[in-house]
N, C-alpha and C positions, 0 to 999 in steps of 0.2 A: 245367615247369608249377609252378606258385608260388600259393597264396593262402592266406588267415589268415581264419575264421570268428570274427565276433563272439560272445559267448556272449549263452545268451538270443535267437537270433537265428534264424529257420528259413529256411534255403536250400533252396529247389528247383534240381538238377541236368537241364538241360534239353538236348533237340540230335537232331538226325535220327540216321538208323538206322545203327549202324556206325561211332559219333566217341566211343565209348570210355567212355558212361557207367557201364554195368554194368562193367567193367574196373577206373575210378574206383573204387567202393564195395569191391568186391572186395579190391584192394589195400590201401584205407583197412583194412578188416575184419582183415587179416592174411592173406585167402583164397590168395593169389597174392605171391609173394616178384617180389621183384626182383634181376634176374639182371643186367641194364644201367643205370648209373647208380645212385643212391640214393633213400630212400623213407625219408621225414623224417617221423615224426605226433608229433606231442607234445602233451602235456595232453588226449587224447581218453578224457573222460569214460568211464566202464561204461553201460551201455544207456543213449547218449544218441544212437548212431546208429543210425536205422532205413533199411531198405534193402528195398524193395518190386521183387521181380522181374518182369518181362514176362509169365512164365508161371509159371503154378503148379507146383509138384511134386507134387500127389496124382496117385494110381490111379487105376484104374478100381473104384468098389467102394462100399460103404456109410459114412458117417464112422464107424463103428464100426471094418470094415478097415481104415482110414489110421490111425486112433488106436492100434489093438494091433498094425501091424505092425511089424516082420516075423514074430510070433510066430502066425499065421493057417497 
C-alpha cells in the first residue's frame, strides 16, 4: 500500500467493516509496529491527524467520573 497526502488537503478514509481502516490510523499513530514488511510516514505533521473511533471509550458514569478517572 503506497500513497502521498497533499498538504492542506483533507482525506476521508472510507470501506466496509473489516478492510483495515482503524488499522490504517493506528499504524500511522505509531499505535501498532510493524512486525512484516516496512512502515514509511514521513513529514507527518504534530496534531495534524485526527482519528475518530467507531466507539467510544467512556464508562458508565457522570462526565465528571470519565474526567477524574481512574482516581474515583
Amino acid at each position: 500500500l503506497s500513497f502521498i497526502f497533499e498538504q492542506k488537503r483533507n482525506v476521508l478514509v472510507t470501506g466496509r467493516s473489516g478492510c483495515g481502516k482503524t488499522s490504517l490510523f493506528r499504524c500511522l499513530n505509531g499505535l501498532w509496529n510493524s512486525y512484516n514488511g516496512e512502515l514509511i510516514v514521513s513529514k507527518l505533521p504534530e496534531n495534524r491527524l485526527f482519528f475518530l473511533p467507531q466507539s467510544s471509550y467512556f464508562t458508565s458514569g457522570s462526565l465528571l467520573e470519565q474526567i477524574i478517572y481512574p482516581t474515583i
